[in-house]
C-alpha positions, 0 to 999 in steps of 0.5 A: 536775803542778800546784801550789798554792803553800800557806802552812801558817802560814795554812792555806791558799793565798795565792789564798784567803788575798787572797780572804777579806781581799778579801771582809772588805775589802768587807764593812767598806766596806758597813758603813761605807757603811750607817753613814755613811748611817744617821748622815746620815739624821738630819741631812739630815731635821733640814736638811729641816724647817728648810728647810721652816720657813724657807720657811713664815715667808717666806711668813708675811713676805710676806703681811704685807708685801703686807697692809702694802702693799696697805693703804698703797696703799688710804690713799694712793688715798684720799687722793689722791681727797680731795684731787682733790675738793678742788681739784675744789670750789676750781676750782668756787666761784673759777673766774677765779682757777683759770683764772688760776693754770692759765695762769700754770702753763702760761706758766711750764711752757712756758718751763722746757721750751722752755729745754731 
C-alpha cells in the first residue's frame, strides 16, 4: 500500500506544495529577467546614440584638422618655392659672389664633418 505523505494544512502534498513554489519561484525570476531587460533597453539606446554622436564630432574634428593641415602645408610649400626663386635670381644677377659663399659653405661643411 502506498502513501503520500500529505499536509492537510495546505491541501495538498509536500511533493506538489515545492512544486508550485518551484514554479512561482521561476515564474518571478522571468519577470525579473523581463524587467531588468526592459529597464536596460533605454539606457543602452541613450549609450548608442551618444556613441554615435561622439564619433560623428570626431570625424567633424578631423576633417577640420586635415583642412587645417593641408592648408598649412600648401602655405608652406608656397613659400618655400618663393623663396628657391629667390636665391634662384640672386645666384642669377651675383654669380662670383654665389659661387664664392657655395665654397666657403662647403670648406666649412667639410671641416664640421671631417671633425666628428
Amino acid at each position: 500500500m502506498s502513501h503520500k505523505t500529505s499536509n492537510t494544512a495546505n491541501g495538498g502534498t509536500l511533493q506538489e506544495s515545492l512544486e508550485r513554489g518551484v514554479d512561482k519561484a521561476t515564474a518571478a525570476a522571468h519577470e525579473s529577467v523581463d524587467s531588468v531587460s526592459e529597464a536596460a533597453h533605454p539606457a543602452i539606446d541613450h549609450m548608442t546614440t551618444s556613441a554615435h554622436t561622439a564619433v560623428k564630432r570626431a570625424g567633424v574634428v578631423a576633417g577640420h584638422a586635415a583642412e587645417t593641415v593641408g592648408g598649412k602645408g600648401d602655405q608652406l610649400n608656397a613659400k618655400g618655392q618663393k623663396l628657391f626663386e629667390q636665391a634662384g635670381g640672386y645666384v642669377r644677377e651675383n654669380p662670383i659672389a654665389s659661387l664664392g659663399i657655395a665654397v666657403a659653405a662647403g670648406y666649412f661643411l667639410s671641416r664640421i664633418l671631417s671633425a666628428r
